[in-house]
C-alpha positions in Angstrom: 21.6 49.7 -65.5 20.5 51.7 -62.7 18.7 49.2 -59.8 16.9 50.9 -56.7 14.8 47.4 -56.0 17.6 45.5 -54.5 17.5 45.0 -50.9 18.8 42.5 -47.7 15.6 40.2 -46.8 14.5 38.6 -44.1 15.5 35.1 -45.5 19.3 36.6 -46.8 20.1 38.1 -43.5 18.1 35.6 -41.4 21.3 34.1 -39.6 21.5 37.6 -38.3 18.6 38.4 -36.8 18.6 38.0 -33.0 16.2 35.4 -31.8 16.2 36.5 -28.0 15.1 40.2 -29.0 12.2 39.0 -31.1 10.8 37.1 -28.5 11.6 39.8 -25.5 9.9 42.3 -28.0 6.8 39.9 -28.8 6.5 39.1 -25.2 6.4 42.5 -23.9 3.6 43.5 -26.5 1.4 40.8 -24.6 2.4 42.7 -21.4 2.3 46.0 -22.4 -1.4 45.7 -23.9 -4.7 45.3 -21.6 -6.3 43.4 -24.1 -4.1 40.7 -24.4 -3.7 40.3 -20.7 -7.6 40.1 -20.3 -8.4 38.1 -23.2 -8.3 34.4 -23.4 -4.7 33.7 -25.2 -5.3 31.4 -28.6 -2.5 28.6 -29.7 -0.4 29.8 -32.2 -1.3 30.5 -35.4 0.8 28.4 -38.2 -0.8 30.3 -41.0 -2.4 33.6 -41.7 -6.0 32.6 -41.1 -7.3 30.0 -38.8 -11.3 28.6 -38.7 -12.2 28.5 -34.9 -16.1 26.4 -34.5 -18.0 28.3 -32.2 -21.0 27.0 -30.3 -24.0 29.0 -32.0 -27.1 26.8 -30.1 -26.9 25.0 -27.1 -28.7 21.9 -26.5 -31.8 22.4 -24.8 -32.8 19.2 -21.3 -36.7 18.8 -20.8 -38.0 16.5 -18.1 -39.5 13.1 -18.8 -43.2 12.9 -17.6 -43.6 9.3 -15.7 -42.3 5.6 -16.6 -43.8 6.2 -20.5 -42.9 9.8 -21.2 -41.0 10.0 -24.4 -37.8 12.0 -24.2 -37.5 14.6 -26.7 -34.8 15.9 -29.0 -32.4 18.7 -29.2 -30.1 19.9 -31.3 -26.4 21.5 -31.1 -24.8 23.6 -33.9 -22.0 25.4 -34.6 -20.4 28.8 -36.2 -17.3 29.2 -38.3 -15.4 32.1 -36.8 -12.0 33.0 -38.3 -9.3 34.9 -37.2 -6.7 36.7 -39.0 -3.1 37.4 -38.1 -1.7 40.8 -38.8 1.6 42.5 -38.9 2.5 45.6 -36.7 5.6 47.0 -37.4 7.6 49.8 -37.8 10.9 51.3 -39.5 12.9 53.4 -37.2 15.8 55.6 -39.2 18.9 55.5 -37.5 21.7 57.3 -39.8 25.0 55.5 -39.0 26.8 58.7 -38.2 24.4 59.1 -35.7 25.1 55.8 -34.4 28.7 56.2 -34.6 28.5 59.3 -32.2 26.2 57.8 -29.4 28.2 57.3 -25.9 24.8 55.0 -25.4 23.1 51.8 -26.5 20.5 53.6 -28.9 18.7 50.1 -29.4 18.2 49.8 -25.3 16.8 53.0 -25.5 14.4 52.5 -28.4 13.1 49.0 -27.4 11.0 49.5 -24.6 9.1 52.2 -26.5 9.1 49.9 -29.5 7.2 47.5 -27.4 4.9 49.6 -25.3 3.7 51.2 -28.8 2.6 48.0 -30.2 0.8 46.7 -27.2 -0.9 50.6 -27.7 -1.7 50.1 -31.6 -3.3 46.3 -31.1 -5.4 47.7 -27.8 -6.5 50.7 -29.8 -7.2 48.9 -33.2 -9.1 45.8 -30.7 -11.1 48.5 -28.5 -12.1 51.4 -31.4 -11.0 49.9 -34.7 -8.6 52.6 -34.7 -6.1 51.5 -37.8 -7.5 47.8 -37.6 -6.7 45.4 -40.2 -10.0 45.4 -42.9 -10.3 41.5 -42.6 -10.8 42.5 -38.4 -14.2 42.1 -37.3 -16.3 45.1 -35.7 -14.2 46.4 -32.6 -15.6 46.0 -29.5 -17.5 49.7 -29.0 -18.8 49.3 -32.5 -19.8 45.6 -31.6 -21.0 46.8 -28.0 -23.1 49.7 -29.4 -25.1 47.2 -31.8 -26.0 44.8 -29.1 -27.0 47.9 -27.2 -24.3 47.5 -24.0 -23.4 50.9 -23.8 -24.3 53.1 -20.6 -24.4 56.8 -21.0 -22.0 58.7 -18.2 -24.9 59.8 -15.8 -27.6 58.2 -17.4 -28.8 55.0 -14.9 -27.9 56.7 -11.1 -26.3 59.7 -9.3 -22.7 59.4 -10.0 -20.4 56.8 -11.7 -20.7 54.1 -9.6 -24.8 54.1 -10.5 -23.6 53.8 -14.2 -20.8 50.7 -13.2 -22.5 48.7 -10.5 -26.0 49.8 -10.4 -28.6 47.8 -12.2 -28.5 48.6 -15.7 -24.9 49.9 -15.3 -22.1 48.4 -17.4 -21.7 45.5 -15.2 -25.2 44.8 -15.0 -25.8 44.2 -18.7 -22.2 42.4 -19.3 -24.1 39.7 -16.0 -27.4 39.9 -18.0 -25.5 38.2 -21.3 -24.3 35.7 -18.8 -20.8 36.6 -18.1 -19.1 37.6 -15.4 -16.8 40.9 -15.4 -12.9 39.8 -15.0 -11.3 43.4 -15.4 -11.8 47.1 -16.4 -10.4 49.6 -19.1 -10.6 53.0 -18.4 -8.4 56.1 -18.9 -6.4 57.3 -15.6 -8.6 60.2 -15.0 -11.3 57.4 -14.1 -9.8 56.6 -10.6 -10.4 60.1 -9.5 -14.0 60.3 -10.4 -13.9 56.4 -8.7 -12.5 58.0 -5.8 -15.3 61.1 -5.8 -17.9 58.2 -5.1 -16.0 56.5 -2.5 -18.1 56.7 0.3 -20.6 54.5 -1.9 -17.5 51.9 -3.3 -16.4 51.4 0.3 -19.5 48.9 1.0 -19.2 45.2 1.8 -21.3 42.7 0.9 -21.4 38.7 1.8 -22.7 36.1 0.1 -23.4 32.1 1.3 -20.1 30.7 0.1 -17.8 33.7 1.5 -16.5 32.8 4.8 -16.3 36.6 5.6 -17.2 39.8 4.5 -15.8 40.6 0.8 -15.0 44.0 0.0 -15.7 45.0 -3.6 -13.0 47.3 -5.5 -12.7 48.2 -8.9 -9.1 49.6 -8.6 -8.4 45.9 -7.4 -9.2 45.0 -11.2 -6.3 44.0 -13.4 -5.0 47.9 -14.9 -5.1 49.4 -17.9 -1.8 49.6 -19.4 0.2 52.9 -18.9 0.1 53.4 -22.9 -3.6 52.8 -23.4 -4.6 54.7 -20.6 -2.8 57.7 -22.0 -4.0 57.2 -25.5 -7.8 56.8 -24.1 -7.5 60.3 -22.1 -6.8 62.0 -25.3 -9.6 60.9 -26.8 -12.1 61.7 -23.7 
């Protein structure tokens, strides 16, 4: 009888499989993506999905009017977020005569592609849903274009840096939801057109609890990764 469904598994050739090089390759995904190195990193995940409780309302303090006011209630509740744990992998066909007549180590080679390629796919699928997993919730432009926090290149000021750090810009509406901007994504080509408005980024500003002047620079931001930030030109 003729059998084409036979083949090695995980489990049967698990004494074989180097621990060391998964972990080096799971370790430089987290490097090699911006989203993960900007995101807030989750213990791990002992099953497939995982129920996270959210904060949905936030208790509400009132002041007590005199000795006999009556203090009144509030009330807190809570959201059932989940989150879903999905494979990225991929086969790479290496003949054996091939590998017979490399003078190299073709693994060494393929590795560090290997893991700049998944950080690429998880910042692509988290950012534009591009490929995502269908249990994945919106992505974040889909989710950002609901709530109506998109700016328009050119639509709040003169130049860019209207449209980042002017009011309405992209800062201003991520401070209006109450949170304060961390880092930046943006393609490569982005630091020249930062650079065409520098005599307006070059500005200093001081505040009460800075000792001295504090000079603002988005370049200072942690970087896109050198994979997404290709990927994101080609779609500009």
């Amino acid at each position: 009888m003729t059998v084409y469904s036979s083949l090695v598994s995980r489990v049967d050739a698990g004494a074989l499989i180097p621990e060391d090089a998964a972990r080096e390759i799971v370790q430089g995904a987290v490097e090699g993506s911006t989203i993960m190195r900007l995101a807030r990193r989750l213990p791990n995940m002992a099953r497939g999905q995982q129920r996270v409780p959210v904060l949905s309302v936030l208790p509400t303090g009132y002041f007590v009017s005199g000795d006999t006011g009556l203090k009144q209630t509030t009330e807190v509740n809570w959201d059932n977020k989940y989150l879903y744990a999905e494979e990225i992998a991929v086969i790479v066909p290496i003949p054996k005569a091939v590998l017979d007549d490399a003078d190299y180590d073709l693994w060494a080679e393929i590795r560090p592609r290997l893991i700049e390629e998944f950080g690429r796919v998880f910042d692509a699928a988290v950012m534009f849903g591009t490929n995502a997993p269908a249990a994945w919730p919106d992505d974040l432009l889909t989710a950002a274009t609901a709530a109506g926090n998109t700016v328009t290149e050119g639509g709040v000021g003169a130049d860019l840096y209207d449209d980042i750090l002017g009011v309405g810009g992209v800062i201003s509406k991520v401070e209006d939801d109450g949170f304060m901007v961390n880092g930046h994504i943006a393609a490569l080509s982005v630091r020249g057109m930062l650079r065409a408005c520098a005599p307006r980024m070059a500005y200093r500003c001081s505040c009460a609890p800075c000792r001295a002047p504090t000079p603002t620079s988005l370049t200072a931001a942690r970087s896109t990764s050198r994979a997404t930030a290709r990927w994101m030109r080609r779609r500009r």
